[in-house]
Structure formats: C-alpha cells, structure tokens
Legacy VTK file of the C-alpha trace (Angstrom):
# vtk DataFile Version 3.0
C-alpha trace
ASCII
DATASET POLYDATA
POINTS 564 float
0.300 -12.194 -15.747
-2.078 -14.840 -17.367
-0.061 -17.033 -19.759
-2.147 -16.855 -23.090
-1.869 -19.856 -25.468
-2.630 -20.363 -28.681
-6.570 -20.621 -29.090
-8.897 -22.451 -31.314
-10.694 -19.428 -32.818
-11.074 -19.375 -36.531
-8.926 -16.901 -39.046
-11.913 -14.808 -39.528
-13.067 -14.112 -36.186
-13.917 -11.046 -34.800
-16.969 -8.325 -37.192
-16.445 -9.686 -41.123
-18.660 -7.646 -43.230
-22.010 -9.721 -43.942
-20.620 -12.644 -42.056
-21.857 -13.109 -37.628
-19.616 -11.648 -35.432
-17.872 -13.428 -33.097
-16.194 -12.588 -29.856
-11.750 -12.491 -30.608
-9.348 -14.131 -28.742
-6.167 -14.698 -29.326
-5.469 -15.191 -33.080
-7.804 -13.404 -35.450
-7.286 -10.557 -37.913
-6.526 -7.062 -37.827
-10.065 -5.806 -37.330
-9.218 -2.111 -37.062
-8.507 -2.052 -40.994
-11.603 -3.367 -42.132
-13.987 -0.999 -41.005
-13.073 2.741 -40.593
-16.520 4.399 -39.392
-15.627 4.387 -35.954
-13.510 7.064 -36.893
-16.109 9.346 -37.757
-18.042 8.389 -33.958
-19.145 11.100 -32.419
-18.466 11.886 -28.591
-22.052 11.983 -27.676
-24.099 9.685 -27.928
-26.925 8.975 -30.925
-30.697 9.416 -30.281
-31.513 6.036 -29.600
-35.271 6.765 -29.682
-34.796 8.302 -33.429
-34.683 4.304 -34.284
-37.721 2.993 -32.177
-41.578 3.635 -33.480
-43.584 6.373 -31.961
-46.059 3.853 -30.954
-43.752 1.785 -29.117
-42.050 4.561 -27.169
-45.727 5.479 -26.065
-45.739 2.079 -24.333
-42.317 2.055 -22.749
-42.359 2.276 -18.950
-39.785 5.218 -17.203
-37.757 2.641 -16.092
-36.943 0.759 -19.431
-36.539 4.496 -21.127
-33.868 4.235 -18.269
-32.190 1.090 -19.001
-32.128 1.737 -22.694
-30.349 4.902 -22.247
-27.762 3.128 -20.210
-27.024 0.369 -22.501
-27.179 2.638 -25.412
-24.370 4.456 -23.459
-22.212 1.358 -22.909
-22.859 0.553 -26.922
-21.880 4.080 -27.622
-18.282 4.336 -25.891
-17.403 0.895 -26.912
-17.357 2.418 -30.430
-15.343 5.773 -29.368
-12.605 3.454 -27.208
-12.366 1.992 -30.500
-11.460 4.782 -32.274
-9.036 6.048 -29.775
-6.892 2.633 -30.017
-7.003 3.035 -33.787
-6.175 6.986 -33.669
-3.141 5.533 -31.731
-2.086 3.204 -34.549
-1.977 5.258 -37.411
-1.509 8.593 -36.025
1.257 7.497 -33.572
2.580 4.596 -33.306
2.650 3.577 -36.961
4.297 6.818 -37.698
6.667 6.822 -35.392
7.734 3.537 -36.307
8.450 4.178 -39.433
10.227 7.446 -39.113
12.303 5.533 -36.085
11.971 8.923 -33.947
11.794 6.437 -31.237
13.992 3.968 -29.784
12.339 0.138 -29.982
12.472 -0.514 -26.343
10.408 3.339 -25.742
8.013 2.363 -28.277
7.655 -1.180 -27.325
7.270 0.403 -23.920
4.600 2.769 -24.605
2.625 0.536 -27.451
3.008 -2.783 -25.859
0.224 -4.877 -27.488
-1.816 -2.525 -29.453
-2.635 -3.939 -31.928
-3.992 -6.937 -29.364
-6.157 -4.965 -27.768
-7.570 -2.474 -30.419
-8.623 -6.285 -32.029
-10.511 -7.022 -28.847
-12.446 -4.451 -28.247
-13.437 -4.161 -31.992
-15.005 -7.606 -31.655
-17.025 -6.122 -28.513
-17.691 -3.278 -30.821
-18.893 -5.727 -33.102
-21.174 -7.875 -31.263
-22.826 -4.570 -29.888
-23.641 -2.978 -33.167
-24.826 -6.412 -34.272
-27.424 -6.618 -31.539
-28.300 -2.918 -32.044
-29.065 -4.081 -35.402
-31.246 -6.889 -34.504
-33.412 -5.102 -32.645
-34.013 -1.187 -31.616
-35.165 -1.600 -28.469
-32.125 -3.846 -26.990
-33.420 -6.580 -24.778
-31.165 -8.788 -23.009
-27.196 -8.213 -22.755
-26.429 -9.917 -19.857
-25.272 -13.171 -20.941
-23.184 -11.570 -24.541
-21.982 -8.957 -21.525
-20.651 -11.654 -19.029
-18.785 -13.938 -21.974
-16.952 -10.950 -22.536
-15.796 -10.599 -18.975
-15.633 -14.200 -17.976
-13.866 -17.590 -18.954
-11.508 -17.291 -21.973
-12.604 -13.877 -23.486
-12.261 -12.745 -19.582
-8.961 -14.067 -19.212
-7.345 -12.714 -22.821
-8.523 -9.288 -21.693
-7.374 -9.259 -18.644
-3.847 -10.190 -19.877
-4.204 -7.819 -23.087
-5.196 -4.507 -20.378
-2.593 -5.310 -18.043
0.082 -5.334 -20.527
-0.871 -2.544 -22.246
-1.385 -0.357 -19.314
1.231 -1.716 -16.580
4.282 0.406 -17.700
2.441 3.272 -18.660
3.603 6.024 -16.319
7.013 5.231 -16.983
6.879 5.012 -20.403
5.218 8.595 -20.917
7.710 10.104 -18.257
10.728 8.375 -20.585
8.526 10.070 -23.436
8.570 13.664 -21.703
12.235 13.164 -21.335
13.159 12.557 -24.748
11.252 15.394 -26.072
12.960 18.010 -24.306
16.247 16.540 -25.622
14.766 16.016 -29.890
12.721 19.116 -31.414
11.645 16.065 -34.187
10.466 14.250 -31.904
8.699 17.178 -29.976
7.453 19.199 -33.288
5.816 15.829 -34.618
4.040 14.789 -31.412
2.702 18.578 -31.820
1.786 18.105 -35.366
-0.224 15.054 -34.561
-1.859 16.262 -31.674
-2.995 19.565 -33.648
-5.098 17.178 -35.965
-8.664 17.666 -36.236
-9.315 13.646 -35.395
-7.541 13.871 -31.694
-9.837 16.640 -30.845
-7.536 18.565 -28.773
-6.594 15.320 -27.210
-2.280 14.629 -26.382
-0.902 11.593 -26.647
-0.887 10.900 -23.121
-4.665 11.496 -22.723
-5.499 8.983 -25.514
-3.212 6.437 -24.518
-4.723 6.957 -21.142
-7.986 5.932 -21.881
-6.828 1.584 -22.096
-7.209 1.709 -18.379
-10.339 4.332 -18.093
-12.025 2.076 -20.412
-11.986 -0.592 -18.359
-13.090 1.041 -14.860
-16.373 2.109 -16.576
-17.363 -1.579 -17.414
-18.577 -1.616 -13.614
-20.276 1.658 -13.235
-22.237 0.924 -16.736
-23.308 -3.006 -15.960
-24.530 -2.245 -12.494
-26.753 0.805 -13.926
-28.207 -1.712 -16.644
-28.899 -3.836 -14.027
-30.648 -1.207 -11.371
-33.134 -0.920 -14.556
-33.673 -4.520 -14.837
-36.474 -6.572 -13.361
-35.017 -8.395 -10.340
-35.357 -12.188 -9.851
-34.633 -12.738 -13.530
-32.104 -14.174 -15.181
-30.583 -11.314 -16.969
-30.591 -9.330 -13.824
-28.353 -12.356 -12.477
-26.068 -12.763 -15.696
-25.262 -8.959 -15.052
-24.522 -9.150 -11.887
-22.232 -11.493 -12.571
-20.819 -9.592 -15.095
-20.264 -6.663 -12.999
-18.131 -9.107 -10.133
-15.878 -10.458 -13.619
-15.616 -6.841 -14.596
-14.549 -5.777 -10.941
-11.554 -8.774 -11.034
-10.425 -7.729 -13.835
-10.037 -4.004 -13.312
-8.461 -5.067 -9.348
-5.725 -7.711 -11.527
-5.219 -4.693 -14.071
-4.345 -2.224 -10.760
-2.297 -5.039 -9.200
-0.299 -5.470 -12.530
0.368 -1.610 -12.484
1.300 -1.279 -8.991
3.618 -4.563 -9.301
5.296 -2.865 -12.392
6.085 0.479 -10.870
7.393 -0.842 -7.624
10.245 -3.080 -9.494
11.114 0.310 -11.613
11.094 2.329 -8.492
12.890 -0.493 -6.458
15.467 -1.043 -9.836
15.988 3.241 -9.178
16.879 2.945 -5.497
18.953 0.015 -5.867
21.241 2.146 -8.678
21.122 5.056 -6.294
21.965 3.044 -3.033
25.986 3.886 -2.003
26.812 0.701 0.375
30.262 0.875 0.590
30.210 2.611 4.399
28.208 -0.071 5.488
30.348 -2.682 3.638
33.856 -1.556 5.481
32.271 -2.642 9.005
33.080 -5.725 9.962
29.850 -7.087 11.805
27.634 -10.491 11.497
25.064 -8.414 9.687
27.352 -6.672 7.261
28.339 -9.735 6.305
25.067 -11.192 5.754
24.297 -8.102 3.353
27.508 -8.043 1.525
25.586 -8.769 -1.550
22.400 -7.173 -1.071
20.670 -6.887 -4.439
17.422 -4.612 -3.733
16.452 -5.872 -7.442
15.736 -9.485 -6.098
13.244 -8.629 -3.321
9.595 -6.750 -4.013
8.833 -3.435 -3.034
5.735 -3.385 -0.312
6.110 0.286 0.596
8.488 3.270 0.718
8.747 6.778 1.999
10.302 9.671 4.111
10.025 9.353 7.953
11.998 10.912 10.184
13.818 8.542 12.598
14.716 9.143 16.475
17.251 7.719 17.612
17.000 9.694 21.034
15.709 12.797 22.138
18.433 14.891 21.087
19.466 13.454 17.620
17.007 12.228 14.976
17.702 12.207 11.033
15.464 11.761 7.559
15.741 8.527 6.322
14.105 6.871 3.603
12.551 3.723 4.431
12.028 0.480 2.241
9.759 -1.866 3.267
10.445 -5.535 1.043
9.101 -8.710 1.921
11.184 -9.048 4.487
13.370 -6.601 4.434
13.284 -3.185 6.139
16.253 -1.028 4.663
16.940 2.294 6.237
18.938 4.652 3.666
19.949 8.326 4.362
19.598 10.915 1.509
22.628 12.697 -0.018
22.418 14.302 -2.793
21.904 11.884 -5.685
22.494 9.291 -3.146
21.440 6.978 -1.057
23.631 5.951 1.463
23.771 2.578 3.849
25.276 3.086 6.541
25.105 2.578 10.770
23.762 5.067 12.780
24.945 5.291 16.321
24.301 7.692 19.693
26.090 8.068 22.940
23.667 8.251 25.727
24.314 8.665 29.323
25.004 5.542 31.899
25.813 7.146 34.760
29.031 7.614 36.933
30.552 9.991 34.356
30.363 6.743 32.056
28.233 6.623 28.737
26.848 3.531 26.410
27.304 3.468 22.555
24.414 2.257 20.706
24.865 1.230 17.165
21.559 1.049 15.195
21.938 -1.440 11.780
20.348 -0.344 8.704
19.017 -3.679 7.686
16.164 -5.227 10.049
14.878 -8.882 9.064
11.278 -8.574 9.265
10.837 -11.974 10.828
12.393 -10.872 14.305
10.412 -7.112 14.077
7.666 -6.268 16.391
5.465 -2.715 16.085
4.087 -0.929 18.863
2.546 2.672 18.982
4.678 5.821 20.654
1.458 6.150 23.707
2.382 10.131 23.206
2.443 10.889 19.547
-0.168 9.941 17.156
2.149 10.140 14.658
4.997 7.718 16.300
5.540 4.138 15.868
8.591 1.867 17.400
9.966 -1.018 15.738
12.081 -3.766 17.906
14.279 -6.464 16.818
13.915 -9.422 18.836
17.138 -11.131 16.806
20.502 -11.633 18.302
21.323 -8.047 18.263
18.217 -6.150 20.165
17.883 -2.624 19.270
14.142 -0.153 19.567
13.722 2.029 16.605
11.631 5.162 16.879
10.046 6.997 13.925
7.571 9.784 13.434
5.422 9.900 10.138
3.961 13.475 8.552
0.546 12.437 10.070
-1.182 10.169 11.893
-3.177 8.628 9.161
0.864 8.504 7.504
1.828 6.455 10.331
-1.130 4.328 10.199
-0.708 3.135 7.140
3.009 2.215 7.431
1.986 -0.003 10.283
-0.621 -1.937 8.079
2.390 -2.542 5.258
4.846 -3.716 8.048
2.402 -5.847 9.897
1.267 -7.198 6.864
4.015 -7.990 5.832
5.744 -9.368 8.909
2.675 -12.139 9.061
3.972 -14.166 6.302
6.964 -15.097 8.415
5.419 -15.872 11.863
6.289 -19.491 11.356
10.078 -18.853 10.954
9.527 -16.727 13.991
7.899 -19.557 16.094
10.508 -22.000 15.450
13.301 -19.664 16.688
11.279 -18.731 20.398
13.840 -18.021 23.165
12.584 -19.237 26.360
10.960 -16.610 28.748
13.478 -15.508 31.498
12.261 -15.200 34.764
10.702 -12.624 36.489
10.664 -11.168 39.862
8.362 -9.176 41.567
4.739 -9.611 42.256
2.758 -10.722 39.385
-0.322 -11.655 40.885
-2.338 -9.160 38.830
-0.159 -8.638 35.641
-1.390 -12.033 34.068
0.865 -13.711 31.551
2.611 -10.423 30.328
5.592 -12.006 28.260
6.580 -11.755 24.548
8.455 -14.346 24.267
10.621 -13.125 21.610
11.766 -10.381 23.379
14.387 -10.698 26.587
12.023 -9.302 30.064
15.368 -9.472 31.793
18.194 -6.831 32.391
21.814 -7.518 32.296
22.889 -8.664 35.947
25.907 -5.854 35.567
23.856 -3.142 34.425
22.557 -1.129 37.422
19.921 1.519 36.848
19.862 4.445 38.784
16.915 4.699 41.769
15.791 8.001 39.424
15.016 6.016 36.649
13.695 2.823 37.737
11.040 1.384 36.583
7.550 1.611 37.247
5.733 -1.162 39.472
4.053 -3.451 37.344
0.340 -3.704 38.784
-3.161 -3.572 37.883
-2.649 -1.592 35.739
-1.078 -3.603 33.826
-3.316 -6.333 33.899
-5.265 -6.033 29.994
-1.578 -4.712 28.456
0.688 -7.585 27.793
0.614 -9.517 24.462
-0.518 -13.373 25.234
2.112 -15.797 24.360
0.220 -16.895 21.079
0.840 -13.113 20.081
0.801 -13.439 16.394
4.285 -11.731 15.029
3.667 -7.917 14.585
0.845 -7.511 16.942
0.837 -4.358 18.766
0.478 -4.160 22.188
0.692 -1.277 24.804
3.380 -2.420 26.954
5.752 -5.146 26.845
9.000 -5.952 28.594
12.111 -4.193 27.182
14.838 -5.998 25.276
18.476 -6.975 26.679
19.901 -4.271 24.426
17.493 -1.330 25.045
17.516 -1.493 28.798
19.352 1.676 28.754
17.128 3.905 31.404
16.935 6.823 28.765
15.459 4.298 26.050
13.341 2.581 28.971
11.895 5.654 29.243
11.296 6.182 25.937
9.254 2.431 25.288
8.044 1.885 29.190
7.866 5.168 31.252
5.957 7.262 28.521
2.862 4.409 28.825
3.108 4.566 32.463
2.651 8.282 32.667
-0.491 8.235 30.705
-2.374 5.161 32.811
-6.287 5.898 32.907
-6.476 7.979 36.293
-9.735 5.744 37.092
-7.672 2.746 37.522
-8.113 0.481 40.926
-5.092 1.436 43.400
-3.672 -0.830 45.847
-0.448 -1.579 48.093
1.006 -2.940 45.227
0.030 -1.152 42.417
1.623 1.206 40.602
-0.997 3.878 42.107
-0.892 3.600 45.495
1.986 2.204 48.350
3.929 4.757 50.284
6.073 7.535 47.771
9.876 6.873 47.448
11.858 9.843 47.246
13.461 9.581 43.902
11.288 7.088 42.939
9.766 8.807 39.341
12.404 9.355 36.874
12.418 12.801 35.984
9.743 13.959 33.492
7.590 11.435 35.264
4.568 12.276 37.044
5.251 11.269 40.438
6.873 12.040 44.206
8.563 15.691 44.115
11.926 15.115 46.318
11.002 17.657 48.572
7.449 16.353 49.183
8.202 12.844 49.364
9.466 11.991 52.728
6.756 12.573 55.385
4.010 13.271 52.527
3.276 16.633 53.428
-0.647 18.251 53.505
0.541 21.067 51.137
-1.699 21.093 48.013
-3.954 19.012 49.779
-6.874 18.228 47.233
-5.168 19.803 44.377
-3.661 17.006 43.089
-0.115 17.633 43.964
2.579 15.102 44.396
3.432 13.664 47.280
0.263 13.992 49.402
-1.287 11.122 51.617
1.044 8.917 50.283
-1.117 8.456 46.579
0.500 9.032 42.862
-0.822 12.528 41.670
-3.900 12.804 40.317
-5.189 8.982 41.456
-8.068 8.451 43.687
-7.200 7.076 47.080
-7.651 3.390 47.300
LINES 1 565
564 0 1 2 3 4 5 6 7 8 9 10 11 12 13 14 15 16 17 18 19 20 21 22 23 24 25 26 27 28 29 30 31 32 33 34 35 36 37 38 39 40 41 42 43 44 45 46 47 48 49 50 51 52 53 54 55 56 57 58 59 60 61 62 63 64 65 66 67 68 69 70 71 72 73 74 75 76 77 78 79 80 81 82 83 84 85 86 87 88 89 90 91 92 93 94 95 96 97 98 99 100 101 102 103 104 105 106 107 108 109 110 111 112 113 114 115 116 117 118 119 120 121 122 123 124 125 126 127 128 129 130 131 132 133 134 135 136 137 138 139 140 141 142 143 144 145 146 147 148 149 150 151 152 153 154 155 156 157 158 159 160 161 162 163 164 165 166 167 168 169 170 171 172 173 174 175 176 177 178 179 180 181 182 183 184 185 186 187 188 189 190 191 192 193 194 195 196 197 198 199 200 201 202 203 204 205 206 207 208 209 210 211 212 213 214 215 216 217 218 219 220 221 222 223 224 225 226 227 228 229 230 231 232 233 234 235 236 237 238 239 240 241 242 243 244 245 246 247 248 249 250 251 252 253 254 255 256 257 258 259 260 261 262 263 264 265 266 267 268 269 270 271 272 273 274 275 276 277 278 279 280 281 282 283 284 285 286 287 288 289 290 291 292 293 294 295 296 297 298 299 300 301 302 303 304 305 306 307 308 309 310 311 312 313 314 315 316 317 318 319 320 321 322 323 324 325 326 327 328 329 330 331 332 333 334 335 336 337 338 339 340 341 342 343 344 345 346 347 348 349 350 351 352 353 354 355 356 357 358 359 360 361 362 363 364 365 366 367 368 369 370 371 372 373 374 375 376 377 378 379 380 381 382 383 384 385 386 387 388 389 390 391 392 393 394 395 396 397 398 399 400 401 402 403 404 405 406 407 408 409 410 411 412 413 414 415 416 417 418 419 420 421 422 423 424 425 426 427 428 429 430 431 432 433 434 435 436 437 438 439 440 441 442 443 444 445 446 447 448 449 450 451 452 453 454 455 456 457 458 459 460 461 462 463 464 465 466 467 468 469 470 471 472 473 474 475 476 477 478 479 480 481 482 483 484 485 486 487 488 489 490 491 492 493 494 495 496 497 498 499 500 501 502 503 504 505 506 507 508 509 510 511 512 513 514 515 516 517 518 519 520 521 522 523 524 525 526 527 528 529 530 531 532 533 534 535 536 537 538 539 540 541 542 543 544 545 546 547 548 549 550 551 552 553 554 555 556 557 558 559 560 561 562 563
C-alpha cells in the first residue's frame, strides 16, 4: 500500500460553489454534501450537441463528432460514479451506522474509506463540469486527465481504490452470512434496495462499481486519443494518461489478490490438523513443529490428485508459499498433515517402504513434465531426503499453470540452491554422445547395495540422449526431459516411472548405432516390462518372424527403429 501523508492542499479544496476547482488530495472537505445534483444524473448520457451552435456543428469534422462523444462519455460517468459513492453514504452506510445493525469491524470492512474516495472523485467531477462549462465543444483534456492519474493525485488514488476495494469479496460474503442469521438486518437492506434512487441496484452491485470505475479510465482515454490528431501534444499527454491509468488499475488487482490470499491462507491455516505429522519423530517434523501458514504468502492453491505409484494415488490439496509446498489431505472440515507412504516391490520376496513428507522446501525442488500425460507433472527434492512426487492436474492447461507458480517461485531461491551444490558422482558407461548430462543437485548414482533386476534395467544412454540433459548452469526449476534419478527414487518401479516412460517415447527417426539405445544386439530380458523392446521368446537368435512389420526382436534393431 502507498503510505499517504499529510498534504499541503488548502481546507477548501476540491468544487466550492463560485470559487475554481481544484484537484483533492488528502485533506479537504466533505464534497459530497455540498452539491446534491449528481443525485438526480441520469444513466445516459446528455445531448452534448444540444449545447454547441448549429453553425459550428456544420463545421465539425466526423472524427471530432467522435472524440466529443467520447469525452462527453468519460464527463458523463464521472458524475454517475459519483452518485453511486454518495447513494452508499446515506442510504447505507450512514444508516447502518447509526442503527448499529452491523458490527464495526463488518462495516469498517465493507466501507473502508468512503468517504475518501467519494471526496476524490467529486473533485474529478468537479474539474470536468468546470471545463464543460468553459467551453461546449471540449478541447484539450489530456494534461487535467494525466494530473489526475499521475504524481500525487495518482498516488492518493491509487491508495484510496485499493483500500476500498481489496477486502471486498470477503466483506459481502461476511454480509450474506449475517443476513441469513438477522431478518433486521435482511428486511432493511431490502427496504433500501427497493428505493427509487438505487434503481433496482443491491448493495453489492453499487459497492461494486469502486473497482469498475476504475478499469474504464483505460478503455475511455485511449478512445479520446484514437480521435485525436497524432504528433501533438495532447495526443502524447493521453497516452500517458492511459499507461498511469493502466498502473493503477494492475496495483488495485495486486492489492485484491494480496488481500484474499492472506484470508484464504488465515482459513487453511485454522483448518490444518498437524498433530499426525507432529507425533513422528523425523528431521523435518522437527523443523515444522511450529509451522504457522499465517507467516508465509499464498502464491497458489488447489486440488490435484497425487500418485504416489501406480496402484495408490489420493486428493490432496496443494499450497504453494514462497517457499513452501504443503501437501494437506481433505477430511471433512479438515485438513490434515500428515506422511504418506507405499510399499513397492524390491525383489526376492523383499519390498522397500517409501515415506513421502508433506512439507517440500522449494529451494531443493526441481519440475519436470510426466513425457505420457499432458496433464502430469513430477516434482523432486534434491535435499537430504530424495523423494519424486507425481501429480496429475484436471487439464493440461491446469497443469500448466501450476508449473509457472512453482517455477516462479522456486527462482527466487536459486542462490541458496547454488551454495549448497553436491558434487557430481561419477559415471560409468559410455558418454561419448550424451554431452554433459548432470544436474548437479540431484545424485546420478545408485546405492552400491541396491541391485536392480536385468528386467528393469535401465535404458542405454545414447544419442538419443544427446539434446536432453539440463547443462550444469541449469537455473533451479528448469525442466528438462530426462535427468539422472535421485539416491532415494532408484527404486526400478519409480525408475520407470521418471526414466523408462521418456525412453519409450524417443523420436523413431533418431540416428542408431552400436551403442545407442536403438541399435546393438537384443538382450533377452533386457526391456522392463511395459517397455517397448526384445520379446523373450524372440530375443535370442533374432528370429525373421514379422519381418518388416515392426516386431520385436528382428535383425537385431529396437522395434519400430530404422536399421543403422
């Protein structure tokens, strides 16, 4: 918010009958009781050609007809946002004061500043029905235009709207709420609304129109300014008006979005139930014991549903916060923090246990896409404890903007990541055409005692290969297509899952060679099942059958690939 001090402006600025009127900042009088004909305006409006000689209209080009009709427009519902702040005063909030139907916080909440900014715009009404006065046929209004938008008269409005208009929604839905509950309340609202001056208006469509005011300041200055001679100085003045007018209105949204994410973000935080994730005892628990969702900001939040393998996925609400992401599981009026865990298979009659925190720091998170699902996206943590998270959005363009909030987001810290790099472990194999493939942040290396079965190794890493890997200057949150997997998701199921599914779904125009991932003699067993690849009873000997049909195991070539 803009800090507004104390200005110079005189006692009697703003329209004084028979006196110049002036533009109001802060300070002033209560213009809205000196001059009650704006509340006889009419909603369309006047004839401004009524006011201009015949002779003169004769001589008028199309194009200025044009431009007058515009301006006489912005003039026009000045004067009627006028009367809607000061229909608000005395047929609402005065009222309603008085008779203490509402509590001071709800009333405070819905008629922050009104009185602030029904004095503001009645000096812009004021300055516009003084130039209307000076002269029928309006000429220039660029530069009285653009001191309204810009410098201090810029600045107090922008403050004024954004105060007025930032806790809006959630005063009107308090509103709704307490009328259900008081039939006073509820059968004066009614009253008021019935009379003749609202013109079938509610109180939440009047006190609406703060905000819709201000978003037709644009759309009005740049039509003036189609109709205005180019390479002048008025055309530039509104121009530049238009570009104040545009700041404003983008500070005013900011201010509103700002102010309903801490309300939604305070309404989480009293619904969050911690205490399962509180009784483990684990390095992040205890990092989290005093997690206060009211201290962080709210980027982005919504329903996605969250794999955590193939068999068991769950609906979790997730919380994106400046670097934060906080996974919570609806339950009833709750929602609960807690670990999630799944058993998948090792091998041997032997399975591994992977426990999935609810917390990740955002400064140790990497994205990547799901190469099968448009609507997938993974999420690894490259901190102490490694783990891949899988979700799926409701669409694709769902998805795609949850990774713009978390990358976004997850820039701000990619010094704090840099400073922590682990070195790059060594790999083995032939690398002469994968090119500098690490992430350094992320472990390429398995665990020496974790042996994966021949089914589910890995693929060769090739050509293929070559334009995939993430350079090491990867800024944090970059996407790439395939990286190596982390010490704790080496599991063959979850390699699968993050490697194998990218592998499957290589361009079938790619080179081949005796070491890519495309050509070489087949290995029986040598595609994980699900994979495209060798069929066991076609590998050894690489029959002719299905010759020229694409079917596995023939002439010694992955499916599908041209021979190299």
């Amino acid at each position: 918010m803009v800090h507004r001090t104390p200005s110079t402006a005189p006692a009697d600025a703003g329209y004084q009958p028979g006196g110049t009127p002036t533009l109001l900042h802060s300070g002033g009088t209560s213009v809205g009781q000196l001059d009650d004909a704006d509340l006889e305006c009419d909603t369309e409006p006047p004839n401004w050609q009524n006011n201009v000689d015949r002779e003169v209209l004769k001589l008028m080009k199309p194009k200025e007809r044009k431009r007058q009709d515009v301006i006489n427009e912005l003039f026009h519902t000045e004067r009627t946002h006028v009367r809607n702040l000061k229909i608000l005063e005395r047929f609402f909030f005065r009222p309603l004061q008085q008779e203490q139907l509402l509590s001071p916080d709800l009333l405070n909440s819905l008629f922050p500043n009104l009185d602030e900014l029904r004095d503001i715009h009645c000096s812009f009404n004021a300055l516009m029905k003084a130039r209307r006065r000076e002269e029928p046929v309006i000429g220039e209004i660029g530069e009285m235009m653009l001191k309204m938008m810009d410098g201090e008269s810029g600045e107090y409005l922008k403050g004024a709207i954004a105060t007025f208009c930032k806790n809006q929604s959630v005063a009107l839905e308090a509103l709704k709420n307490r009328q259900k509950k008081d039939q006073k309340l509820s059968q004066f609202l009614a009253d008021a609304e019935m009379h003749p001056v609202c013109r079938r208006l509610q109180l939440k469509d009047i006190i609406a129109t703060g905000f819709q005011r201000l978003t037709k300041y644009p759309l009005l200055l740049e039509n003036v300014a189609k109709y205005t001679a180019p390479n002048t100085l008025e055309h530039s003045l509104l121009l530049e008006a238009v570009d104040r007018s545009k700041d404003i209105l983008a500070y005013v949204n900011q201010a509103i979005r700002d102010a309903e994410n801490k309300h939604r973000l305070e309404e989480i935080h009293r619904r969050m139930d911690k205490s399962a994730f509180d009784k483990v005892e684990s390095p992040i628990s205890a990092s989290f014991r005093n997690l206060d969702l009211r201290m962080h900001r709210l980027v982005h939040e919504g329903v996605l549903t969250w794999r955590l393998s193939r068999q068991k996925s769950l609906e979790v609400l997730m919380v994106l916060l400046e670097d934060l992401v906080v996974l919570l599981q609806r339950q009833d009026e709750r929602l609960l923090l807690r670990y999630h865990s799944t058993t998948l298979p090792k091998g041997a009659g032997e399975d591994v246990r992977l426990t999935h925190s609810p917390i990740l720091r955002l400064q140790h998170v990497i994205t990547r896409d799901v190469a099968t699902d448009k609507k997938g996206f993974f999420l690894l943590t490259t901190a102490e404890q490694q783990a891949m998270y899988e979700f799926n959005a409701a669409s694709a363009a769902e998805k795609k903007m949850w990774l713009h909030h978390i990358t976004a987001a997850i820039k701000p810290h990619g010094a704090a990541q840099q400073a922590t790099k682990r070195p790059e472990p060594e790999r083995t194999g032939s690398t002469e055409d994968i090119g500098d493939s690490s992430l350094e942040n992320v472990q390429a290396a398995r665990t020496p005692d974790t042996e994966v079965p021949a089914s589910r190794e890995e693929p060769p890493q090739g050509e293929g290969d070559a334009d995939l890997p993430l350079p090491k200057d990867a800024e944090p949150g970059e996407r790439a297509e395939a990286y190596p997997v982390s010490e704790a998701s080496t599991h063959p199921a979850l390699v699968d899952r993050l490697h194998g599914r990218h592998w499957r779904q290589q361009p079938r125009e790619r080179a081949t060679g005796p070491n890519s991932r495309h050509g070489g003699p087949c290995v029986q067993g040598g595609a994980a099942p699900g994979r495209r690849g060798c069929r066991p009873s076609l590998a050894q000997g690489c029959g002719t059958r299905g010759e020229g049909r694409g079917v596995p195991g023939v002439g010694g070539q992955h499916p599908s690939r041209p021979r190299g």
